[in-house]
ROBA-557613 format. One line per field, with one value per residue (C-alpha): residue number from 1; residue in three letters; chain; x, y, z. Coordinates in steps of 0.05 Angstrom, whole numbers, plus 5000, padded with zeros to 4 digits. Example, Ala and Ser with C-alpha at 12.3 -4.5 7.8 and 13.67 -1.06 7.14 Angstrom:
<pts>
nr (1,2)
rest (ALA,SER)
kette (A,A)
c1 (5246,5273)
c2 (4910,4979)
c3 (5156,5143)
</pts>
This chain:
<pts>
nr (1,2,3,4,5,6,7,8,9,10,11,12,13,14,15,16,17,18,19,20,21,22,23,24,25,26,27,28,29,30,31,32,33,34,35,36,37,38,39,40,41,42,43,44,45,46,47)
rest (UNK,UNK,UNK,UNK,UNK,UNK,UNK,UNK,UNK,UNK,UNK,UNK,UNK,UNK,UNK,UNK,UNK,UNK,UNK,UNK,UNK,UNK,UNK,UNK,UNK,UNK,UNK,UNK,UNK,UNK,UNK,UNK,UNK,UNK,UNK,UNK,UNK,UNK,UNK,UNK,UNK,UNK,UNK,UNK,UNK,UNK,UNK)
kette (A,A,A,A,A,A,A,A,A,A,A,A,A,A,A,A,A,A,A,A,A,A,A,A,A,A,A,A,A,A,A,A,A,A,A,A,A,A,A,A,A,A,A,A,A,A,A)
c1 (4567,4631,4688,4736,4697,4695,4769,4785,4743,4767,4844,4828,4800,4862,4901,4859,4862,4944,4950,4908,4945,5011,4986,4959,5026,5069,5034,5026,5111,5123,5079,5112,5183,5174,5142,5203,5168,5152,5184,5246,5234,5250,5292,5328,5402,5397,5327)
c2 (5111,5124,5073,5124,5149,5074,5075,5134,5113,5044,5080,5142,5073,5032,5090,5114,5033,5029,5101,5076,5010,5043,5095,5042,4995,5059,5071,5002,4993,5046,5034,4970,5008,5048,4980,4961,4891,4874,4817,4821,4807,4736,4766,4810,4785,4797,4750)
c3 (4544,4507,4519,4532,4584,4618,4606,4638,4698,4711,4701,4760,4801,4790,4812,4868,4890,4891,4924,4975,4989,4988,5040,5086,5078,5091,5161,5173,5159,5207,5266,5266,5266,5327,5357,5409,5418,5338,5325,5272,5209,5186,5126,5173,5192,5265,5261)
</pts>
């Protein structure tokens, strides 16, 4: 096994991993933004 080829594949993972977590966060973000009874966010001003 070459170690670029272990590179490589542990890089296309990482990337995979953090595309997938944005995703997920991104529908997660705005489900809760067309929730009317989601609680404000403690960092908002109005919360």
């Amino acid at each position: 096994m070459d170690v670029s080829l272990l590179v490589g594949g542990l890089a296309l993972l990482t990337i995979s991993a953090v595309i997938i977590f944005a995703v997920t966060s991104k529908r997660k973000v705005e489900k809760r933004m067309r929730d009317e009874n989601a609680e404000p966010s403690s960092l908002a001003k109005d919360g």
